[in-house]
MDTraj code that builds the backbone (N, CA, C; nanometers):
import mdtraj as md
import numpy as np

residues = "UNK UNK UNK UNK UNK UNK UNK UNK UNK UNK UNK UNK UNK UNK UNK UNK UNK UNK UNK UNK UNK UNK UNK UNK UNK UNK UNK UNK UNK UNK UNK UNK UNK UNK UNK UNK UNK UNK UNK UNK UNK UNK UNK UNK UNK UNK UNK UNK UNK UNK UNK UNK UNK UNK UNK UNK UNK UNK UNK UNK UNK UNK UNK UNK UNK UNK UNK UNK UNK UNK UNK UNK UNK UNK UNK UNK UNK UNK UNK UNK UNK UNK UNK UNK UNK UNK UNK UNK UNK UNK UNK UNK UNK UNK UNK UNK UNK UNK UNK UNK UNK UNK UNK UNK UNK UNK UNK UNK UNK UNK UNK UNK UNK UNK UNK UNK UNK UNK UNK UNK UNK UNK UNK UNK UNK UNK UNK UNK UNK UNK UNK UNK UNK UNK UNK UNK UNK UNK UNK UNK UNK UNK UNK UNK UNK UNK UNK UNK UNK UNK UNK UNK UNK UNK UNK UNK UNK UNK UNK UNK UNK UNK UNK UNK UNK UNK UNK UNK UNK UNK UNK UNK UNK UNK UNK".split()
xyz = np.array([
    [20.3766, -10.9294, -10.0829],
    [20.3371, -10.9099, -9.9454],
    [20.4530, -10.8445, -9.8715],
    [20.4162, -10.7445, -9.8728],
    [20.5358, -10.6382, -9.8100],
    [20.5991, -10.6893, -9.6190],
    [20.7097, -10.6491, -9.6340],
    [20.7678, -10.6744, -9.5064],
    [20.8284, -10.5475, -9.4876],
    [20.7813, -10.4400, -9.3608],
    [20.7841, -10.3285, -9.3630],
    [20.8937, -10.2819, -9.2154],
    [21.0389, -10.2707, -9.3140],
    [21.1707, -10.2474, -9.2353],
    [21.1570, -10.1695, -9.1484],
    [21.0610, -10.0867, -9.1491],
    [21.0964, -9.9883, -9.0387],
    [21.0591, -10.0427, -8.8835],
    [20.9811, -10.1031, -8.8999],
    [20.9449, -10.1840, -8.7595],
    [21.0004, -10.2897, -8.6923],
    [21.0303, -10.3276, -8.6108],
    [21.1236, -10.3975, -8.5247],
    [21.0470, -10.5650, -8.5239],
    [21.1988, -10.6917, -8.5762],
    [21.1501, -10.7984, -8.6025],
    [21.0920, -10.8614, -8.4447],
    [20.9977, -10.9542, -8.4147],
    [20.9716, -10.9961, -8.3204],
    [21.0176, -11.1304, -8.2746],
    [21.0596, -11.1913, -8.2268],
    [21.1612, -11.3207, -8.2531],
    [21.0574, -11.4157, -8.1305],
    [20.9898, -11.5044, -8.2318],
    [20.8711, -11.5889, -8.1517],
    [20.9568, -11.7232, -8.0707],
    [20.8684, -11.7702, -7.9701],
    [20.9352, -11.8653, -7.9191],
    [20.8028, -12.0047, -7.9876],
    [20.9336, -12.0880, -8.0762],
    [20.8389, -12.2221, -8.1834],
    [20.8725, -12.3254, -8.1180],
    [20.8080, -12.4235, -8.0846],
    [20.7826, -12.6076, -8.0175],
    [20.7757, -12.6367, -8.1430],
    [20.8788, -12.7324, -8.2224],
    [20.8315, -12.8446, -8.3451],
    [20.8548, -12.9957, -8.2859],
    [20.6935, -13.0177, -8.3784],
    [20.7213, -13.1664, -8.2871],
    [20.6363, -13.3135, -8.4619],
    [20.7272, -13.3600, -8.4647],
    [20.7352, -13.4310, -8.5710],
    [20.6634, -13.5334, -8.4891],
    [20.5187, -13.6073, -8.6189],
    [20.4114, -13.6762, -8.5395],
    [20.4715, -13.8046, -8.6413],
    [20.5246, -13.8718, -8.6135],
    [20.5673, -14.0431, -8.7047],
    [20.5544, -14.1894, -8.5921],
    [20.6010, -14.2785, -8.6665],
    [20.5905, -14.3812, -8.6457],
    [20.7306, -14.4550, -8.6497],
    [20.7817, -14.4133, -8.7810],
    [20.8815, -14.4355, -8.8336],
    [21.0297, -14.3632, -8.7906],
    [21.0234, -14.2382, -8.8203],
    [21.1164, -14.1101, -8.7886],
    [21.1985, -14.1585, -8.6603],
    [21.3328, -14.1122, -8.6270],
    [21.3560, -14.0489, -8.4756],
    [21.4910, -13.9656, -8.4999],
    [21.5323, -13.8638, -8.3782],
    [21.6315, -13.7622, -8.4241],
    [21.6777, -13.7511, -8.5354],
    [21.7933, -13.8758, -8.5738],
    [21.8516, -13.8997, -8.6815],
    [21.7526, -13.8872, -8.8401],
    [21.7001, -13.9205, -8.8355],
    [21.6478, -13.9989, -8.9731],
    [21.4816, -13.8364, -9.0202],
    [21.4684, -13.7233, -8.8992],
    [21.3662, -13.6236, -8.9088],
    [21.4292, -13.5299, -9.0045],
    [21.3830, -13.5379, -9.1224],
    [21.4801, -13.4134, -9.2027],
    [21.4028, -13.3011, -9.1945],
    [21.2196, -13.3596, -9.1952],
    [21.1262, -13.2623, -9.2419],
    [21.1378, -13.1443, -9.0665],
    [21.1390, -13.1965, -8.9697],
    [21.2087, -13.1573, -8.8462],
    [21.3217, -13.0489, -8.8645],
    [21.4333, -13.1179, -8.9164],
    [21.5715, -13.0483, -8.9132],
    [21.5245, -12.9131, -8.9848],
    [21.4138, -12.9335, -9.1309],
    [21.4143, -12.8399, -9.2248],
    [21.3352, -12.7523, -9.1517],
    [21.2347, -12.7648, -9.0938],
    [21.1518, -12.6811, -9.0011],
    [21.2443, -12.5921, -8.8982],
    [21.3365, -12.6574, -8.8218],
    [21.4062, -12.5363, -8.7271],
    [21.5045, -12.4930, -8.8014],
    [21.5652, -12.5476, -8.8998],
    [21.6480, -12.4445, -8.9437],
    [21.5887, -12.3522, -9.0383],
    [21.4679, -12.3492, -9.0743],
    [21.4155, -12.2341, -9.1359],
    [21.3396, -12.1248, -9.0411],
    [21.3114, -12.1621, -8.9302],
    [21.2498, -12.0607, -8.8357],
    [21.3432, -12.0070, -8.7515],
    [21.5237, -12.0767, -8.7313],
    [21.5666, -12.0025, -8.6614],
    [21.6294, -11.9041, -8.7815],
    [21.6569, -11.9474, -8.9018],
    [21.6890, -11.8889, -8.9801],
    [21.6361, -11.7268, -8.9750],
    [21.5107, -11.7327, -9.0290],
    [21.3934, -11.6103, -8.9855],
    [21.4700, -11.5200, -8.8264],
    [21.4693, -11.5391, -8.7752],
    [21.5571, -11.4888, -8.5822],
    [21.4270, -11.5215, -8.4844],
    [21.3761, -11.6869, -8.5176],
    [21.2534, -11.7172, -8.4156],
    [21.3806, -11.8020, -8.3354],
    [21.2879, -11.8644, -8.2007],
    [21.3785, -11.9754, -8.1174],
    [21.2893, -12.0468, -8.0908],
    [21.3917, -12.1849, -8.0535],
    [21.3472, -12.3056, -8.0580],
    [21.3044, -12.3220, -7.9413],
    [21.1986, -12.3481, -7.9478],
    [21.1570, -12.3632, -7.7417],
    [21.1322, -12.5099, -7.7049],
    [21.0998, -12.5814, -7.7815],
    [21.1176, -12.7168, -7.7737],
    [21.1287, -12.7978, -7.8960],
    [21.1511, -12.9247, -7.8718],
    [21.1305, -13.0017, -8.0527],
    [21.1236, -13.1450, -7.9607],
    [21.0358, -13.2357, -8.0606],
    [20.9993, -13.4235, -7.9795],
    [20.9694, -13.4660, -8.0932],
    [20.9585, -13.5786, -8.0927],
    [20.8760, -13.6764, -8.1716],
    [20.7700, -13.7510, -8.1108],
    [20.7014, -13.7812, -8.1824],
    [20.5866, -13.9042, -8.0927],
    [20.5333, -13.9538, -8.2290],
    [20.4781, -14.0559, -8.1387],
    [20.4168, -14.1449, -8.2693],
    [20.2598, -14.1373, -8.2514],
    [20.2308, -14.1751, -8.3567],
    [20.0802, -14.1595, -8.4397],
    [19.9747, -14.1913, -8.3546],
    [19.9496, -14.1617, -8.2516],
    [19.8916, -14.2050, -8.1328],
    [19.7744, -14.0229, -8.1007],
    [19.6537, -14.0611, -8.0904],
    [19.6026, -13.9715, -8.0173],
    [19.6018, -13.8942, -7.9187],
    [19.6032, -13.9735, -7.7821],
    [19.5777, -13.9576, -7.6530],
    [19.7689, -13.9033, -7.6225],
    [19.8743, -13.9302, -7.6786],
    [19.9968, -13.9020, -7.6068],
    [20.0345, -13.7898, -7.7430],
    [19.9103, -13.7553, -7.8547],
    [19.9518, -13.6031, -7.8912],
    [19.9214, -13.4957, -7.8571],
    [19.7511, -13.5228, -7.8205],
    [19.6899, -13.4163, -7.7461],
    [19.7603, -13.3891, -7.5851],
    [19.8230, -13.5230, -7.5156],
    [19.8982, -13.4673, -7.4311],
    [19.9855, -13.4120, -7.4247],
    [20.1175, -13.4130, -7.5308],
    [20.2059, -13.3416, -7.5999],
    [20.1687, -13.1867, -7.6555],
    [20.0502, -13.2077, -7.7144],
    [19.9955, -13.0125, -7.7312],
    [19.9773, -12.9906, -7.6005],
    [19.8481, -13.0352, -7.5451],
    [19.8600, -12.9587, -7.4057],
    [19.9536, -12.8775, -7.3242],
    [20.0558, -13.0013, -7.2986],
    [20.1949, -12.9431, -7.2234],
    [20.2372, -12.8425, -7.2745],
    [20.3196, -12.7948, -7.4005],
    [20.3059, -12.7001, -7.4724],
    [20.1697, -12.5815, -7.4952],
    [20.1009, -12.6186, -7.4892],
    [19.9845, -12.5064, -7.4970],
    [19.9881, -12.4240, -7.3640],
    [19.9814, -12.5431, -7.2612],
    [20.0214, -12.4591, -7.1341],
    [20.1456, -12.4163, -7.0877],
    [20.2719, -12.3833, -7.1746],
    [20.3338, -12.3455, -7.1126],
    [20.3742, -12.2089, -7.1723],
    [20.3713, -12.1185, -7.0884],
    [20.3760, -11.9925, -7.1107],
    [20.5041, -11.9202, -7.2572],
    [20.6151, -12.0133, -7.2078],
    [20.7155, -11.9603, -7.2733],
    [20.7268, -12.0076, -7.4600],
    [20.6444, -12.0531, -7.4724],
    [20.5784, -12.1094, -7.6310],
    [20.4829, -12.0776, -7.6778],
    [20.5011, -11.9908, -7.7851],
    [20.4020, -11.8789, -7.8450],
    [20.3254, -11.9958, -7.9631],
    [20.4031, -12.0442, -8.0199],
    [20.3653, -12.1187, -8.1792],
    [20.3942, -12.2717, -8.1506],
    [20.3636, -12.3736, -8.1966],
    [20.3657, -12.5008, -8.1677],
    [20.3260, -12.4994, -8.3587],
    [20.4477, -12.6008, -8.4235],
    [20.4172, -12.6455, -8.5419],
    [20.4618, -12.8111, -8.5769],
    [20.3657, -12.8253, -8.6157],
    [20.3870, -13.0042, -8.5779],
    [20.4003, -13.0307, -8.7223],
    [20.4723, -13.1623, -8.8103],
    [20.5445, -13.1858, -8.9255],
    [20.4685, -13.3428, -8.8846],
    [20.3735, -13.4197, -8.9955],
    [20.3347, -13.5646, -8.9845],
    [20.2120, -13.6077, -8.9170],
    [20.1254, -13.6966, -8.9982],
    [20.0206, -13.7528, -8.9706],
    [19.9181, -13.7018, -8.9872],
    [19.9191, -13.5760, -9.0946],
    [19.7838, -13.5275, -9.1536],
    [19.7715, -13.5765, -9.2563],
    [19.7885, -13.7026, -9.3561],
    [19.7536, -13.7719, -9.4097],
    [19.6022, -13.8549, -9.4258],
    [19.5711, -13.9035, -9.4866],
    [19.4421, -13.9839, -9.4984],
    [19.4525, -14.1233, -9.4432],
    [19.5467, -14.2063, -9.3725],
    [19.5907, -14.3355, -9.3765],
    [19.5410, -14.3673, -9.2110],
    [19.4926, -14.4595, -9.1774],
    [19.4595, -14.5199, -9.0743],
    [19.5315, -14.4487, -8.9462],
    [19.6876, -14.4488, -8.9750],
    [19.7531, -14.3892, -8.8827],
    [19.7507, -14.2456, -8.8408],
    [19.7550, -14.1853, -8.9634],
    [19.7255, -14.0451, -8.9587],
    [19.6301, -13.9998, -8.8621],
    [19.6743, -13.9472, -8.7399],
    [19.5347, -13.8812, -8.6567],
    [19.6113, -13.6945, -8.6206],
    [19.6873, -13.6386, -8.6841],
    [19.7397, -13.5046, -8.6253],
    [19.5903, -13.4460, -8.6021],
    [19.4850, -13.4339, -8.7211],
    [19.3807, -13.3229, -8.7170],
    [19.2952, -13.3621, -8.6082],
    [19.3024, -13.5041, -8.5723],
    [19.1974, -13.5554, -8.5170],
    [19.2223, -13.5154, -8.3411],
    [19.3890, -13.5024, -8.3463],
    [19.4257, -13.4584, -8.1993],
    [19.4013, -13.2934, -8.1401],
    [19.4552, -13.2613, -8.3305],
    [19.4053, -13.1032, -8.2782],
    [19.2717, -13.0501, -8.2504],
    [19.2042, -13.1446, -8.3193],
    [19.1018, -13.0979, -8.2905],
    [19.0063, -13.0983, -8.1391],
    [19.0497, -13.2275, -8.1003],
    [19.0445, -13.2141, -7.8959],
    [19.0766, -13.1082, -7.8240],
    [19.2269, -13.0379, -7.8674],
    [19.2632, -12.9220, -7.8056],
    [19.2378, -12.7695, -7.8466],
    [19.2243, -12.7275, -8.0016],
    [19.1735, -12.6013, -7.9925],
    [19.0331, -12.5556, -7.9615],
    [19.0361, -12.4217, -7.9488],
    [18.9332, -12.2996, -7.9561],
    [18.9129, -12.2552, -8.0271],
    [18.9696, -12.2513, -8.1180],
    [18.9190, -12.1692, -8.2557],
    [19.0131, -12.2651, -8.3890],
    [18.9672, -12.2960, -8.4532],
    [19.0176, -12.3577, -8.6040],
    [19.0682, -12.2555, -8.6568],
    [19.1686, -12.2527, -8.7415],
    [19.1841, -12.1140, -8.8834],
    [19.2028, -12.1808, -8.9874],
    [19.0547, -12.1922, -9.0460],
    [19.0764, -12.3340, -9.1559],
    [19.1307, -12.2888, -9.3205],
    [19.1383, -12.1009, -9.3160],
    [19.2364, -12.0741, -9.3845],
    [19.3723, -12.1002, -9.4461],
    [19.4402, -12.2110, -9.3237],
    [19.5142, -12.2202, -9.3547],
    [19.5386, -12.3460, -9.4436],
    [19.4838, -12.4443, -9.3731],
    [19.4734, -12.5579, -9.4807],
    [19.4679, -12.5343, -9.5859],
    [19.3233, -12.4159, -9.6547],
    [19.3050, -12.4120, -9.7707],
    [19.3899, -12.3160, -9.8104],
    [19.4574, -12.2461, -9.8086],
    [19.5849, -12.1983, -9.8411],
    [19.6969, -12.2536, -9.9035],
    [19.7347, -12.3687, -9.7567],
    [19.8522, -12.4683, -9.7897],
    [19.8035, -12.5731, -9.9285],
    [19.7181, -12.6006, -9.9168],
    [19.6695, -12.6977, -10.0284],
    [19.7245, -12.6542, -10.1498],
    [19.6523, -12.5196, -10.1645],
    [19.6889, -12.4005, -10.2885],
    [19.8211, -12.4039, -10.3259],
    [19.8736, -12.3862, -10.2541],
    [20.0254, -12.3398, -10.2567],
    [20.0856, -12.4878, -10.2690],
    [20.0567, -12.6068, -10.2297],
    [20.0908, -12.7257, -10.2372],
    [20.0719, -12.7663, -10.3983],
    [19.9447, -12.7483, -10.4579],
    [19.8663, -12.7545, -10.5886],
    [19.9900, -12.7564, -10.6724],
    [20.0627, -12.6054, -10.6353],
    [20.1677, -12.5843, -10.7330],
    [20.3074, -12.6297, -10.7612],
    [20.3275, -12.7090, -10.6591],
    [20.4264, -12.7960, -10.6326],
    [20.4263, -12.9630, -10.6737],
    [20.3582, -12.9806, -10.6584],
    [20.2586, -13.1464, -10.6576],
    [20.1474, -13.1947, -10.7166],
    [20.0566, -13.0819, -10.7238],
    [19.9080, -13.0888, -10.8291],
    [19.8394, -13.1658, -10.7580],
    [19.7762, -13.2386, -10.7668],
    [19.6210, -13.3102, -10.7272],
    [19.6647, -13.3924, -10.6152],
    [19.8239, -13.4493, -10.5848],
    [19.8222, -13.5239, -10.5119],
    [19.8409, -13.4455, -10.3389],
    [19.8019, -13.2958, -10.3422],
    [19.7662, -13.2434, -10.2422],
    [19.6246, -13.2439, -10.1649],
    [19.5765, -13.2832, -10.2365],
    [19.4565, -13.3561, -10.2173],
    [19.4387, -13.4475, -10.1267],
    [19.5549, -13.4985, -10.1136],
    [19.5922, -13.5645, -9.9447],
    [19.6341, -13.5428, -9.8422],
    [19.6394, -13.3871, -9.8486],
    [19.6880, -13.3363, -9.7149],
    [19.5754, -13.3028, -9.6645],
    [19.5663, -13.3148, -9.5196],
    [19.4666, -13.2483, -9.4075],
    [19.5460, -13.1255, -9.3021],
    [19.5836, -13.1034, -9.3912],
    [19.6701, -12.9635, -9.3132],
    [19.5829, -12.8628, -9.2619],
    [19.6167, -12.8521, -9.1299],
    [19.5415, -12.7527, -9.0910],
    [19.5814, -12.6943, -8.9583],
    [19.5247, -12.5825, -8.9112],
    [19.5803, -12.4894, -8.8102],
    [19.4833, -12.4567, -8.6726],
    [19.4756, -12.4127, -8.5876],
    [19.4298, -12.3730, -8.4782],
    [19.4810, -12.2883, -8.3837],
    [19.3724, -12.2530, -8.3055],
    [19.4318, -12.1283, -8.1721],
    [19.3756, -12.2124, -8.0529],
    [19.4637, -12.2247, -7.9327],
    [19.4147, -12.3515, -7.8116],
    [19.4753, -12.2194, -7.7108],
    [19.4569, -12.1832, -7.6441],
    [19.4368, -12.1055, -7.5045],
    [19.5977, -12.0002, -7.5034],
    [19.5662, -11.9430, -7.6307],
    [19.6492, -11.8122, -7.6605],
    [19.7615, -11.8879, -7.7305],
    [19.7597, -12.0094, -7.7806],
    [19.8994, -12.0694, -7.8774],
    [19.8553, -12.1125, -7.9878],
    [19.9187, -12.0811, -8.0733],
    [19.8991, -12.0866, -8.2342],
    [19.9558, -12.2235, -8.2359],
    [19.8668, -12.3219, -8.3021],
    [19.9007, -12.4524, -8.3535],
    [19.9340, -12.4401, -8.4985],
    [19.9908, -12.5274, -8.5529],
    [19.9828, -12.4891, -8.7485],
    [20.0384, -12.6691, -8.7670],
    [19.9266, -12.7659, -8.8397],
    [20.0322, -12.8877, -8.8333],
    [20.0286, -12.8898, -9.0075],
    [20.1614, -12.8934, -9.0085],
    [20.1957, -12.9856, -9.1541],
    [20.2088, -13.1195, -9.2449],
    [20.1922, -13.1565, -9.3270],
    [20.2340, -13.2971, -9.3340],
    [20.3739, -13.2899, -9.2998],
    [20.4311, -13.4311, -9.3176],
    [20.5458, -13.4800, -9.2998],
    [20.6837, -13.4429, -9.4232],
    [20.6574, -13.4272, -9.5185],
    [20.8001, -13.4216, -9.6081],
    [20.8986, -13.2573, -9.6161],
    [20.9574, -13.2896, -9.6557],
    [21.0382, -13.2056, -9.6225],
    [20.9712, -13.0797, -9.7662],
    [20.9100, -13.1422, -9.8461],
    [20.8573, -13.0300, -9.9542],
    [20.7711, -12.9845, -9.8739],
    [20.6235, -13.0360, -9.7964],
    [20.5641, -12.9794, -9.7699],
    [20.5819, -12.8860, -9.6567],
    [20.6951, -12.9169, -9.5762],
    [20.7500, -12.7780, -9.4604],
    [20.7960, -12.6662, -9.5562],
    [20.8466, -12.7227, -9.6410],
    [20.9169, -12.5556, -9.6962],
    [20.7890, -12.4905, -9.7567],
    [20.6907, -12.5547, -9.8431],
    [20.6035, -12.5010, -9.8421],
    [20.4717, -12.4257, -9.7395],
    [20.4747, -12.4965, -9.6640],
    [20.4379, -12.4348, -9.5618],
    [20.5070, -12.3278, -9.4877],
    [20.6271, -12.3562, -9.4622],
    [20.7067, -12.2265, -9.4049],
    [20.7304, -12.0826, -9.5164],
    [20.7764, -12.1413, -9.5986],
    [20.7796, -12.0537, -9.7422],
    [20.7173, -11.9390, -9.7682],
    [20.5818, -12.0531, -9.7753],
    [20.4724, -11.9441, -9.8414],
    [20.3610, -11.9299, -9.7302],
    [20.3662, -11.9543, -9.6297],
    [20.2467, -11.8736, -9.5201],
    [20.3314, -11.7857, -9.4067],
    [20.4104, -11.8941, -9.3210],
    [20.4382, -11.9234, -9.1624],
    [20.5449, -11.7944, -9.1855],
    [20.6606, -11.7725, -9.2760],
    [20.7663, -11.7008, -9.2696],
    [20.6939, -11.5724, -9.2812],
    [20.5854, -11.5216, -9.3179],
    [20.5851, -11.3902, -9.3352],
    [20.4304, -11.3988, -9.2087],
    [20.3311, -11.4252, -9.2111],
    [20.2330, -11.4632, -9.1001],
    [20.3134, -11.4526, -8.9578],
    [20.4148, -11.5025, -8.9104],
    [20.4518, -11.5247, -8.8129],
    [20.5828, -11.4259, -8.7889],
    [20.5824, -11.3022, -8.8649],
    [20.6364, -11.1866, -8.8842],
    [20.6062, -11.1104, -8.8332],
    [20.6281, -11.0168, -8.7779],
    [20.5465, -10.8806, -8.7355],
    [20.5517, -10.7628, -8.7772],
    [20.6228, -10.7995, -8.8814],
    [20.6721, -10.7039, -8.9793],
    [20.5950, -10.6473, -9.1309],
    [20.5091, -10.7765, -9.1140],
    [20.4602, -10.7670, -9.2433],
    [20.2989, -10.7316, -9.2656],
    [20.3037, -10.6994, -9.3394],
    [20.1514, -10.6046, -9.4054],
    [20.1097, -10.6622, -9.4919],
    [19.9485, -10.6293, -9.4829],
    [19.8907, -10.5920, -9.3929],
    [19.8665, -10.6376, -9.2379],
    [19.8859, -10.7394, -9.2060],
    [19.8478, -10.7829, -9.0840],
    [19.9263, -10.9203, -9.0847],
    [19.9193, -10.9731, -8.9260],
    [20.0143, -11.0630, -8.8909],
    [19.9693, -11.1468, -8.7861],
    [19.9883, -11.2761, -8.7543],
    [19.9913, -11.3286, -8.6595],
    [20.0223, -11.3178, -8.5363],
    [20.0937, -11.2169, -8.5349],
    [20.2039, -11.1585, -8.4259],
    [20.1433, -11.0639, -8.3421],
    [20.1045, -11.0173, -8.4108],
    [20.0301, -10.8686, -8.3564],
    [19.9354, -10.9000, -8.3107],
    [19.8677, -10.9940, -8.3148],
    [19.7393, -11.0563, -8.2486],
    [19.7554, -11.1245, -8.0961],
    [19.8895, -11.1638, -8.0661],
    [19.9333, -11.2188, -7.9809],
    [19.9039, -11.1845, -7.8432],
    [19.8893, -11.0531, -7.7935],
    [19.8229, -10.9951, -7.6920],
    [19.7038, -10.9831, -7.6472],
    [19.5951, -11.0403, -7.7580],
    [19.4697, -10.9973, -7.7781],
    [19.4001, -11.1777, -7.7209],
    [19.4938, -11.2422, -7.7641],
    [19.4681, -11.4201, -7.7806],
    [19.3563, -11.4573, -7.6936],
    [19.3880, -11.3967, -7.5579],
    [19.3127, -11.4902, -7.4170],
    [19.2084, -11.3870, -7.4107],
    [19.1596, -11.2395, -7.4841],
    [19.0362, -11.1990, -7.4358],
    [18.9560, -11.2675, -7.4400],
    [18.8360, -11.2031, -7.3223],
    [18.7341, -11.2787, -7.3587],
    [18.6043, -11.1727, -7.3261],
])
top = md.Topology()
chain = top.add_chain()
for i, resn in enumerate(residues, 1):
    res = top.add_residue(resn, chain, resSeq=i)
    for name in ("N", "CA", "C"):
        top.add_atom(name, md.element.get_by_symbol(name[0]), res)
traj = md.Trajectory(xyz[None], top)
């Protein structure tokens, strides 16, 4: 999947927000591994939180972020699991407009090859909520790199061909 030099990199503004119970600053690696691979790329950090496994104070947490202008991408790390606690999909799903359920089945794929069947427990999945790209991951630090790795680093490129996440960015709020 070509990344085509001649065109100028676009440097997105990313919200990561680690969804646990457990986690806080100290102890978020899958967090740490997430911004240091997107600033790595030349994206910036526009915000980063934690919250816990709670519905009603994640969808308020996207919101805020969804509405705020200066945050293009929002990628959340935890609680797409199958376990009682686990509600990430269940929050995103209150707040987007459009699903891109591509991506899940993507990440799974690409998970398959790392882990095999026990990807089978991820509910990874992505959305578009009022011109901001959601993308939530599970929690470990394998599954961010996989996720960043093999979709988000070149998707969230504008560089790359055939087509991009990026380039769509202007188009988000038609209607």
């Amino acid at each position: 999947m070509p990344i085509d030099e001649s065109l100028a990199f676009v440097p997105l503004h990313i919200a990561v927000l680690t969804v646990s119970d457990t986690r806080d600053a100290a102890t978020d690696r899958s967090g740490d591994t997430l911004v240091a691979r997107l600033e790595g790329a030349g994206h910036r950090l526009a915000a980063r939180g934690i919250i816990r496994d709670e519905v009603p104070a994640l969808v308020a947490q996207l919101n805020g972020w969804i509405d705020d202008p200066s945050i293009d991408v929002i990628i959340t790390t935890g609680g797409t699991g199958v376990t009682g606690r686990d509600v990430t999909p269940e929050a995103l799903d209150q707040v987007i407009e459009k699903p891109i359920p591509g991506f899940g089945e993507l990440f799974r794929w690409l998970s398959f090859q790392t882990i095999g069947t026990s990807t089978i427990q991820s509910r990874a999945c992505a959305g578009l909520a009022r011109g901001t790209y959601i993308f939530c991951l599970p929690g470990s630090t394998g599954a961010v790199k996989d996720g960043w790795d093999g979709i988000l680093a070149t998707q969230l490129d504008a560089r790359h061909r055939p087509c991009n996440f990026v380039e769509l960015i202007p188009r988000l709020r038609e209607r």
